[in-house]
SEVEX-746043 format. One record per residue (C-alpha): residue in three letters; x, y, z. Coordinates in Angstrom, 3 decimals, decimal comma, padded with zeros to 6 digits. Each point is the difference from the previous one (the first is absolute). Layout:
residues N
{ALA; {X; Y; Z}};
...
end
This chain:
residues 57
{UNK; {-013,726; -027,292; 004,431}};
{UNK; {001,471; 000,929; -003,343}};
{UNK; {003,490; -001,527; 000,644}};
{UNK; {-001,823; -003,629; 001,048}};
{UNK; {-001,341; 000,296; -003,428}};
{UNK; {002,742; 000,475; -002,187}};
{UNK; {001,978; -002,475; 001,999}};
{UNK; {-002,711; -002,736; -000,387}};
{UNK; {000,105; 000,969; -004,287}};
{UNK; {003,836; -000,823; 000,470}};
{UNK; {-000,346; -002,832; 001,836}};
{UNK; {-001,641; -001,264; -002,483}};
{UNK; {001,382; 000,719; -002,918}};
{UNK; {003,448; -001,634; 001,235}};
{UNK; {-002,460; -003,091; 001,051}};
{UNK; {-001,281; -000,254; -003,517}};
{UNK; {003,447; 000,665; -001,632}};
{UNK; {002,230; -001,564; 002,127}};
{UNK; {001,975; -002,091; -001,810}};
{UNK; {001,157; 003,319; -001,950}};
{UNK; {000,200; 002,107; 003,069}};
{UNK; {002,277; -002,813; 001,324}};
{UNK; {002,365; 000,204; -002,661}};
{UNK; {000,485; 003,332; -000,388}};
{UNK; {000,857; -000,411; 003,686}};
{UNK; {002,496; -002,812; -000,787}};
{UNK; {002,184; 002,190; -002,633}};
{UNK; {003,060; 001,028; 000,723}};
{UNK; {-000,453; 004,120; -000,699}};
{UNK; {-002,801; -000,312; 002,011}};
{UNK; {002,181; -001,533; 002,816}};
{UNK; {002,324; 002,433; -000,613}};
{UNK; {-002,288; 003,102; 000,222}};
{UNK; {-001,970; -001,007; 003,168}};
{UNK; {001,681; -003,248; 001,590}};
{UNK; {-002,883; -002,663; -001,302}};
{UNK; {-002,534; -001,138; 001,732}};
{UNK; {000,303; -002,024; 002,998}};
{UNK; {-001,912; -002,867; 001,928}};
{UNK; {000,203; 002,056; 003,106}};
{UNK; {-002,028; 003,269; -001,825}};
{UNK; {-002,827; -002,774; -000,387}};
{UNK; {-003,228; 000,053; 002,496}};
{UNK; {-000,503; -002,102; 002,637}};
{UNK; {-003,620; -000,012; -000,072}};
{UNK; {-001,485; 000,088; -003,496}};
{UNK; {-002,336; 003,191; -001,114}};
{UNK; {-003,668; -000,517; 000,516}};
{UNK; {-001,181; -001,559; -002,999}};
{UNK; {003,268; -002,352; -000,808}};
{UNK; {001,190; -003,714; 001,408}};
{UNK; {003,307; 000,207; 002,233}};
{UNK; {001,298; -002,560; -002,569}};
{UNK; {-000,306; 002,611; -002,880}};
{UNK; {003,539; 000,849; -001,181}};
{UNK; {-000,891; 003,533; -000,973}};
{UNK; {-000,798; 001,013; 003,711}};
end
């Protein structure tokens, strides 16, 4: 399933960069643009692959 794939790569990718992916998050044009991002968006079970602990899930 392509889409599984490409989601999986962006998973990722925010995983390994999250501190940046965080902040651009946290800025205030950003907030602006698409309302931020909020606890409630977040998972409730982590991704296969990823502790439920992990804050980029």
């Amino acid at each position: 399933m392509r889409m599984s794939t490409e989601l999986r790569k962006l998973r990722q990718e925010i995983d390994y960069c999250f501190k940046e992916f965080k902040g651009i998050g946290d800025e205030k044009k950003f907030k602006t643009n698409y309302g931020g991002l909020t606890e409630s968006e977040k998972l409730e079970t982590p991704t296969k692959g990823y502790e439920l602990d992990n804050p980029s899930i």
